[in-house]
C-alpha positions in Angstrom: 0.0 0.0 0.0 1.8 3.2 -1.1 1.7 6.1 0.8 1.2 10.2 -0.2 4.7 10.0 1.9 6.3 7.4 -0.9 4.3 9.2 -4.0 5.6 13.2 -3.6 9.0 14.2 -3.7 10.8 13.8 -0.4 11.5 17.6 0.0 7.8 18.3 0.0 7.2 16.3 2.9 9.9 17.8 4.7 8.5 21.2 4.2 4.8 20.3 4.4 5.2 20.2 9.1 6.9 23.9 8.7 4.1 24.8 5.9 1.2 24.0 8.2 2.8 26.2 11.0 3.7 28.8 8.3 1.6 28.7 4.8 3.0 30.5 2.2 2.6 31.0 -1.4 5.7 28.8 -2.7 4.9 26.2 -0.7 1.3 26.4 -2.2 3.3 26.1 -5.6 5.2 23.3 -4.5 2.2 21.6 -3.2 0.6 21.8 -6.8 4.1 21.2 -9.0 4.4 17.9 -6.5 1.2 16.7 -7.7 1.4 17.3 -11.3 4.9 15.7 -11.1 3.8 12.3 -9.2 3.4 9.3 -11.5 0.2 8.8 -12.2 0.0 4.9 -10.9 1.5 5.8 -7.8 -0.8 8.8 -6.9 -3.8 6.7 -8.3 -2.6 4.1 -6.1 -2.3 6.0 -2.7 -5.6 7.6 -3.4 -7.6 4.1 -3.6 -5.5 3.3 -0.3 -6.6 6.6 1.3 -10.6 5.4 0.2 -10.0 2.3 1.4 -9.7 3.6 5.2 -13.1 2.6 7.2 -14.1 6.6 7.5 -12.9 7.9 4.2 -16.1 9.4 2.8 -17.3 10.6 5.4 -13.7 12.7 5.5 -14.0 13.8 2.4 -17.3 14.7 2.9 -16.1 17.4 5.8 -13.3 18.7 3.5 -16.4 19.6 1.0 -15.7 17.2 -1.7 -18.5 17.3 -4.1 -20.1 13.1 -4.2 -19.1 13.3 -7.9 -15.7 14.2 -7.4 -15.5 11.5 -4.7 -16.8 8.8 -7.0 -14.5 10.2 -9.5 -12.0 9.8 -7.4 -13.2 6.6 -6.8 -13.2 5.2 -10.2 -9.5 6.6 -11.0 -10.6 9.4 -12.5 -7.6 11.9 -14.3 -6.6 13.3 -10.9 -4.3 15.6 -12.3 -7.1 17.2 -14.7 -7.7 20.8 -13.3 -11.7 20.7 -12.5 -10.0 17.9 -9.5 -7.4 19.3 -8.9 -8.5 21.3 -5.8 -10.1 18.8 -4.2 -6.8 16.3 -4.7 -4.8 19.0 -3.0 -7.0 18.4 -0.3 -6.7 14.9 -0.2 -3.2 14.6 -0.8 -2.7 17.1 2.0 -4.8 15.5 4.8 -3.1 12.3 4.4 0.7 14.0 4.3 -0.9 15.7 8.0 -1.5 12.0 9.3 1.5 10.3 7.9 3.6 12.7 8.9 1.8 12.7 12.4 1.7 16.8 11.7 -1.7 17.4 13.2 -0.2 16.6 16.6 2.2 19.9 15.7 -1.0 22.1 15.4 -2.0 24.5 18.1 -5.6 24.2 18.3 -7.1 27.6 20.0 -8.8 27.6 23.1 -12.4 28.6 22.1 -12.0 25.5 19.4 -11.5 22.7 21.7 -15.2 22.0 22.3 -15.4 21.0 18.4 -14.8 18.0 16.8 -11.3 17.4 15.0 
């Protein structure tokens, strides 16, 4: 089962922990060239392990995935094709936060520990 850790380039994933605590616009850039650079097996391949987690629509549901993007994504659509795109980014970077255990990095505010993560 590869990973979104095994698919994108190595410096990528070192950034992405320092990106979370600091976004910026190259790293958005990187984010997108790290995509479109990824073979297409691989990628396909760490997507269909990401949907094959017990909760996996449901989380794409919360990151407001449309359903026909996420059957899309489903059926192997082209991920790289720019109408998904956005939604990939969003995938691809949820599962670099828990692979890279970064979402144990984030500083959640006070008034925002009452809400679900």
């Amino acid at each position: 089962m590869l990973k979104m850790i095994d698919v994108l380039d190595q410096r990528l994933v070192q950034n992405f922990t320092q990106a979370l605590q600091s976004p910026t616009p190259q790293f958005e850039e990187q984010l997108n060239q790290g995509i479109l650079n990824a073979s297409d097996l691989d990628l396909n391949h760490a997507v269909t392990a990401f949907f094959n987690e017990v909760d996996a629509i449901e989380v794409v549901q919360a990151l407001d995935i449309s359903a026909d993007h996420i059957q899309a994504f489903q059926l192997g659509a082209s991920f790289k094709d720019e109408q998904y795109l956005a939604d990939l980014k969003k995938i691809v970077t949820l599962c670099l936060a828990l692979e890279t255990d970064a979402l144990e990095q984030v500083e959640v505010s006070d008034c925002l520990q009452d809400y679900p993560m």
